[in-house]
C-alpha positions, 0 to 999 in steps of 0.5 A, a space after each residue: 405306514 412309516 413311523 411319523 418321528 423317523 419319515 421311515 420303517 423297514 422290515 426285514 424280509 425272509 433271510 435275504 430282503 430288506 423293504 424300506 418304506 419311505 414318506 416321499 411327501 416328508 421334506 428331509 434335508 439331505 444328512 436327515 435322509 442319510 442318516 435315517 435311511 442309514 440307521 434303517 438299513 442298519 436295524 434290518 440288515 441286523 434282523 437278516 442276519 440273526 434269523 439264524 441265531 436260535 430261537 429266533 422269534 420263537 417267545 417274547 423274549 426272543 423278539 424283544 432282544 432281537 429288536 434290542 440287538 438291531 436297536 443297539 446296532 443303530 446306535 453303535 453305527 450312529 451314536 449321536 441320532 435320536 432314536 425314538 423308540 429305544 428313548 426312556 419311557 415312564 414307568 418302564 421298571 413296571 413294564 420290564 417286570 410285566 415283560 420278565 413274567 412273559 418273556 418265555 410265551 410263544 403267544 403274545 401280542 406282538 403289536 401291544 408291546 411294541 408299538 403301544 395299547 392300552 396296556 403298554 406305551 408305544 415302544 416298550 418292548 424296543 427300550 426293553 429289548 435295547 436296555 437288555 442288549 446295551 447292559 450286555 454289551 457293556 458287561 461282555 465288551 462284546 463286538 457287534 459280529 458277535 453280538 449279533 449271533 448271540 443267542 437270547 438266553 445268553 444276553 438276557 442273562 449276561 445282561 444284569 439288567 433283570 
């Protein structure tokens, strides 16, 4: 149940617990093992604490930006990793407009757009959710301690990416 590319997955847990998965049969040279395990516990520990940014979770939109957020901060702490699923997706403009009709549903499939189907590759809603954040961060030069407390609408709208 870990993500193949990374040898890991993480969940945060409640306001307070991180669980971090990892594939003990995978060899990880030692700096690939930091780093993974770093940028995990980075996109978690965001997650904690944007639980008690309003709306947290509560629409599409809402998911979408906070997996943006944690994926931002993954890449802010360690900017030269890879991170597979905020990499560039084909046809994602069509997607980013599927999204923006949706964003506001409290009842979607959680798992279509963000780890893939039919309908949506894997990931969309990460690189969605990392675009929104990224553009906003950039308009804004907004710290992470900030960012992180954001509320969605407001990133969302200062983005000026859709």
């Amino acid at each position: 149940m870990v993500i193949p590319e990374t040898g890991m997955t993480g969940s945060a847990i409640g306001k307070s617990g991180i669980q971090i998965l990892i594939n003990c049969g995978r060899k990880f040279s030692k700096q690939n093992f930091v780093t993974e395990l770093s940028s995990s516990v980075a996109h978690e520990a965001t997650h904690l604490v944007r639980e008690d940014t309003e709306g947290y979770n509560r629409s599409l939109l809402d998911t979408i930006i906070n997996e943006g957020v944690a994926c931002y901060v993954e890449k802010s702490f360690l900017p030269r990793r890879h991170i597979p699923y905020i990499a560039a997706i084909r046809g994602e403009k069509h997607y980013i407009k599927k999204a923006r009709g949706e964003f506001y549903k409290k009842h979607y499939n959680h798992s279509e757009w963000f780890f893939g189907s039919e309908k949506f590759p894997r990931w969309i809603g990460y690189r969605i959710g990392f675009l929104i954040v990224n553009g906003y961060a950039k308009n804004k030069k907004i710290s992470l301690a900030k960012l992180v407390r954001t509320k969605s609408s407001t990133i969302l709208k200062g983005s000026k990416i859709i």
